[in-house]
C-alpha distance (Angstrom), angle and dihedral (degrees) to the residues before:
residue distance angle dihedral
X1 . . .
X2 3.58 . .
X3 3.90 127.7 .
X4 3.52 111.0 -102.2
X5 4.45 114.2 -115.5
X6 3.40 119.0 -137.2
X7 4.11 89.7 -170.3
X8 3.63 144.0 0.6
X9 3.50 122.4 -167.6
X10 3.95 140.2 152.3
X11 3.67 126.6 -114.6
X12 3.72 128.1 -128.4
X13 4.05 86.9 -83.4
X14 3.67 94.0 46.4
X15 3.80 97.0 -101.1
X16 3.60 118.0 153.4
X17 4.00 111.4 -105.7
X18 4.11 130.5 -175.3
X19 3.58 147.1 165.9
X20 3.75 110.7 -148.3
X21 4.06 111.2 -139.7
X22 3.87 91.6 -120.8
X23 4.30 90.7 61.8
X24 3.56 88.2 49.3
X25 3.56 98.1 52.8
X26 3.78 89.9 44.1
X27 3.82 79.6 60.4
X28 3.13 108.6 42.5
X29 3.93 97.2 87.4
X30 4.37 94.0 59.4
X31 3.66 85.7 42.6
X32 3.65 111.0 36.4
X33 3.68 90.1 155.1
X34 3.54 101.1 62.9
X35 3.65 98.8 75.1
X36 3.98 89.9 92.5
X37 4.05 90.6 56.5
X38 3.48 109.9 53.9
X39 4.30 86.8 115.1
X40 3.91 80.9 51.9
X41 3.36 96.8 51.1
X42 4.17 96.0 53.4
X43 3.82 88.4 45.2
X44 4.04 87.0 52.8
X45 3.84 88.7 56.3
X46 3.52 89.4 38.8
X47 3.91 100.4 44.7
X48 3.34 107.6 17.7
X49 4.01 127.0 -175.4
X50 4.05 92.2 -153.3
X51 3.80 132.9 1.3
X52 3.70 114.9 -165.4
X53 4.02 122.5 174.1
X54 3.71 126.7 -142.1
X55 3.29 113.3 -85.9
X56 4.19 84.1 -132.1
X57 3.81 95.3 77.0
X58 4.18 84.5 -161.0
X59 3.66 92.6 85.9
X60 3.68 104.1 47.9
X61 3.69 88.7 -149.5
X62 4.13 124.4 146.1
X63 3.36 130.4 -169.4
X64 3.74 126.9 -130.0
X65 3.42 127.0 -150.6
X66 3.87 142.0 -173.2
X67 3.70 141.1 165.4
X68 3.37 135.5 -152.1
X69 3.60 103.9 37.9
X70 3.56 100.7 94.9
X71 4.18 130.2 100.1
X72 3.59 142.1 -131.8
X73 4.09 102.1 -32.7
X74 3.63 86.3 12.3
X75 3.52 102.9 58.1
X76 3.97 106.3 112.0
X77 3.71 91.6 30.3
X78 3.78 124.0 110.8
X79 3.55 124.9 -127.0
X80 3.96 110.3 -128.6
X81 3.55 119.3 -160.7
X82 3.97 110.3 -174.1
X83 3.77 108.9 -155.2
X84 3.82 135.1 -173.1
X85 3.77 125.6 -148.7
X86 3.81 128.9 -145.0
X87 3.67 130.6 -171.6
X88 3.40 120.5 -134.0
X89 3.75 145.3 141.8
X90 3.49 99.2 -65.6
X91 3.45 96.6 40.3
X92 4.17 139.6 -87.3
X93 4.02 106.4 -21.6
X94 3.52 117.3 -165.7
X95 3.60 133.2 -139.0
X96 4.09 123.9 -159.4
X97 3.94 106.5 -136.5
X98 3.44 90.0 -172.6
X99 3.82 153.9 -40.0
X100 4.37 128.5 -124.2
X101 3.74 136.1 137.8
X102 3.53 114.0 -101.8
X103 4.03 128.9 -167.0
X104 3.46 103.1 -135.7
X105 4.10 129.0 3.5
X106 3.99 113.7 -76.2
X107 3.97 131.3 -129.8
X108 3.56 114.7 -50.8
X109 3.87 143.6 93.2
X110 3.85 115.5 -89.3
X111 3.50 109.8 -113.4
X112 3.76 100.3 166.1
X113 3.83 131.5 19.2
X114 4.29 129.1 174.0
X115 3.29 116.0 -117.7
């Protein structure tokens, strides 16, 4: 049987990306008010503004982050969309963690940032 995806989308280097339905239900309850960004949260691992990596190169996990996609209360906040990379035979694969708004970018070296 295979595990139902609530998105696939590619990252700024054309690696595949997705959240799997049963992480975002997990979710759901911390960050109730996500469930109106889920098209902002693909175009924040496909655009990103920044992209740092954590600083404990272990986890192969970046951060993505965009502004300007929030609402009301939300407004100035970034969207931060934690994601953790996988080798395999077809290359890195990507899997989202999570998605929140955040005030300011997290802990991490800056690996990317829009110009």
């Amino acid at each position: 049987m295979s595990e139902e995806i609530k998105f696939e989308v590619q990252d700024r280097l054309g690696r595949l990306v997705r959240l799997r339905e049963a992480v975002y239900q997990r979710h759901l309850p911390q960050h109730p008010e996500m469930t109106g960004y889920v098209e902002e949260a693909k175009l924040t691992i496909a655009e990103p503004d920044f992209e740092l990596i954590d600083e404990d190169s272990s986890t192969n996990c970046y951060q993505y982050y965009r502004k300007g996609l929030g609402r009301g209360k939300f407004k100035g906040c970034f969207i931060k969309v934690p994601v953790y990379y996988q080798k395999t035979l077809w290359g890195e694969v990507g899997e989202v963690a999570t998605f929140h708004f955040a005030r300011r970018l997290g802990r991490g070296k800056i690996t990317w940032q829009r110009r």
